[in-house]
C-alpha positions as CSV (number, residue, x, y, z in Angstrom):
1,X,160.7,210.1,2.0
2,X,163.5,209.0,-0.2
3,X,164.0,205.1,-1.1
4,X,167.1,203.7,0.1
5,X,169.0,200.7,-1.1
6,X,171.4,198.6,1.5
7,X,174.4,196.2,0.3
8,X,174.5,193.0,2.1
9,X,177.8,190.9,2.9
10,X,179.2,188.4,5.5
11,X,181.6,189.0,7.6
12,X,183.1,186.8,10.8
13,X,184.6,187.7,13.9
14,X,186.4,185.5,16.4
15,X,187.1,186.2,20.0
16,X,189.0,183.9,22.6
17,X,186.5,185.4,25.2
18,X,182.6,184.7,24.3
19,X,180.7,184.9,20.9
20,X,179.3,188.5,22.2
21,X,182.9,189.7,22.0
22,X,183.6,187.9,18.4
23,X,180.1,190.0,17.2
24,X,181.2,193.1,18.7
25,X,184.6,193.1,17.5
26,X,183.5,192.1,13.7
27,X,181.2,195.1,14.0
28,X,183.8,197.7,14.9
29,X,186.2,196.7,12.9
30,X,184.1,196.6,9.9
31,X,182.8,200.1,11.2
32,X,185.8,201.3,10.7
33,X,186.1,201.2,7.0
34,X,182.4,200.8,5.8
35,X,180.1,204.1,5.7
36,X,176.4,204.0,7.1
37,X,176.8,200.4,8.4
38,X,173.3,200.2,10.2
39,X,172.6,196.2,10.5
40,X,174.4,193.4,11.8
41,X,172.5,190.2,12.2
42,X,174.4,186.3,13.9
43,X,173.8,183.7,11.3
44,X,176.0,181.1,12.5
45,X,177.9,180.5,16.1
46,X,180.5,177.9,16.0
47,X,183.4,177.2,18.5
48,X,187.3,176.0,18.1
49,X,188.6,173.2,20.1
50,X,191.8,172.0,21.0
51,X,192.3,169.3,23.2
52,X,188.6,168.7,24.3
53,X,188.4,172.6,25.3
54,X,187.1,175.7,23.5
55,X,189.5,177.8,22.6
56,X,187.6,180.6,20.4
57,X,184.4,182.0,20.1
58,X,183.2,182.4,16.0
59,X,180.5,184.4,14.7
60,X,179.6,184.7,11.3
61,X,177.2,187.9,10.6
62,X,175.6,189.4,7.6
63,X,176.0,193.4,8.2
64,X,174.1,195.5,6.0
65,X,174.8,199.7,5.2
66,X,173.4,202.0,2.9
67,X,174.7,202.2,-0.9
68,X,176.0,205.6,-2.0
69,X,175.9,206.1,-5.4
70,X,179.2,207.8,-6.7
């Protein structure tokens, strides 16, 4: 079996509807433009509030894919 290498970064989604939502849609999105994306791990939840009330969801995630050498 071949040895792979994976590139790490940090990426954050935010949602106005739960921090499930803010993960999922950071995941997709980055999906969309990253090749082999295979990891994404929550390293941070925080929450915006205006007025005494939450009004977004924030989720901070390393995702991780496989480097292709060119």
């Amino acid at each position: 079996m071949a040895e792979s290498v994976y590139v790490v970064n940090e990426i954050v989604g935010t949602s106005t509807k739960s921090w499930e939502d803010a993960a999922k849609e950071a995941i997709e999105t980055a999906a969309k433009s990253v090749k082999d994306l295979r990891i994404g791990e929550v390293v941070k939840q925080d929450v915006t509030v205006e007025n005494g009330k939450v009004v977004a969801y924030r989720v901070r995630l390393n995702i991780s894919f496989k480097y292709h050498a060119e």
